[in-house]
C-alpha positions as CSV (number, residue, x, y, z in Angstrom):
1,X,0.0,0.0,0.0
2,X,1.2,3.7,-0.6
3,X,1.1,6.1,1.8
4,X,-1.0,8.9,2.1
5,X,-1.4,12.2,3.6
6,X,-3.5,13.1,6.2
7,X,-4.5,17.3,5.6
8,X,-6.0,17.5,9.3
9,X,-3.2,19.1,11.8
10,X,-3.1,18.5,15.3
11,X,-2.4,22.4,16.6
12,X,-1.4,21.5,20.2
13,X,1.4,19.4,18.7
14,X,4.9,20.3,17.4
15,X,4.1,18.0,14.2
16,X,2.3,19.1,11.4
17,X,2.5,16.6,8.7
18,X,0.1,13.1,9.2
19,X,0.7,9.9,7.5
20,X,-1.6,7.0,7.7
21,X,-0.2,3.6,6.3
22,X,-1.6,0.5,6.3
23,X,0.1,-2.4,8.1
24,X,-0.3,-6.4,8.1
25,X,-0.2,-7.7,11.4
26,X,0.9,-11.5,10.2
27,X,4.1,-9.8,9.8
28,X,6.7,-8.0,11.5
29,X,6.2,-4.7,11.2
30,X,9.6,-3.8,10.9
31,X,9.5,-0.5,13.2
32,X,11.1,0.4,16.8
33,X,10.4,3.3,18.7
34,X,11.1,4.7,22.1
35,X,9.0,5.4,24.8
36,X,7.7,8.4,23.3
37,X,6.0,6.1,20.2
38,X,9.1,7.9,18.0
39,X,10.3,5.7,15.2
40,X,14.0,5.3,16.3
41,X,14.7,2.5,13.6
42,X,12.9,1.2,10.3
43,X,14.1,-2.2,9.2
44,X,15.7,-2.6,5.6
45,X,13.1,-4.3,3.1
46,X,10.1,-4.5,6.1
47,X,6.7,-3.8,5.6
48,X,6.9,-0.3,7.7
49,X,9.9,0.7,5.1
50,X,7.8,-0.4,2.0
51,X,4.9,2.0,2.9
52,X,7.3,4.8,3.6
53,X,7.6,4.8,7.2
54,X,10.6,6.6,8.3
55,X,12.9,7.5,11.6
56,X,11.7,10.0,13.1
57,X,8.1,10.3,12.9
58,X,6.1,9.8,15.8
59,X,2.8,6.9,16.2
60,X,-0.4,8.6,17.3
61,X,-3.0,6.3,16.5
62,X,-3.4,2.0,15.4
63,X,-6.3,1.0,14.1
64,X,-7.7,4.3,14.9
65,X,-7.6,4.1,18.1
66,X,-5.3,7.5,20.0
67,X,-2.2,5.8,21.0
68,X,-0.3,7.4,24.0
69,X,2.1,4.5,25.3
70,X,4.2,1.5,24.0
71,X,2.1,-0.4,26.5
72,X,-1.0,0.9,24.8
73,X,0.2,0.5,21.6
74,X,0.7,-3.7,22.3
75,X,-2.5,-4.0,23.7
76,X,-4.5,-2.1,20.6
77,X,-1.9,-4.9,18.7
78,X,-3.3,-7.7,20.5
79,X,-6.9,-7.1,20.6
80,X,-6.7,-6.6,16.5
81,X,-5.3,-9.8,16.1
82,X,-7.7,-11.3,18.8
83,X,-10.6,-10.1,16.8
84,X,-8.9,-11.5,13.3
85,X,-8.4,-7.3,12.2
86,X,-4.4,-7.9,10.8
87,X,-4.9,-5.4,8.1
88,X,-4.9,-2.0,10.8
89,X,-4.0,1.5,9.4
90,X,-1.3,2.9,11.6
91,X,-1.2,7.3,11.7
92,X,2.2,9.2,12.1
93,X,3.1,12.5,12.9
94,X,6.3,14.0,10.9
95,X,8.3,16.9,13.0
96,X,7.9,20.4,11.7
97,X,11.0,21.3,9.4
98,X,12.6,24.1,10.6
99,X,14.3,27.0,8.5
100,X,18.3,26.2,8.7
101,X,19.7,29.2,9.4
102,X,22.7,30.1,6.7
């Protein structure tokens, strides 16, 4: 699946640019992140890297659903697969680009 962009902007964040992918949960999905839900690592030739995923952007919601935690974010996992949902869109949040001063 390609990416796509998501127009609505979240004005109490610092990010401005959403991304919704969608993801297979029969596979790895190819992603780490820290405890802030920032992508710290995309794995080469995964399914996150295929849709366009990339370092840096931050998870906000699975399957729709606000995600706030990496606790959170393994139990909206679980209860998808549970309930036989593995194809779950998964929203990002890019970080503002800043002018670089010259």
């Amino acid at each position: 699946c390609m990416p796509t962009l998501d127009e609505s902007l979240d004005p109490q964040s610092d990010m401005n640019v959403g991304q919704t992918v969608t993801l297979d949960l029969r596979q790895p999905l190819g992603v780490g992140f820290d405890k802030h839900l920032n992508i710290t690592h995309c794995q080469e030739g995964s399914q996150a890297q295929e849709a366009g995923v990339e370092v840096g952007a931050k998870v906000t919601r699975l399957a729709n659903e606000i995600v706030n935690s990496v606790d959170q974010f393994k139990i909206i996992m679980s209860r998808c697969k549970e309930q036989g949902q593995f194809e779950v869109i998964l929203t990002l949040q890019h970080p503002l680009i800043k002018d670089i001063p010259s």
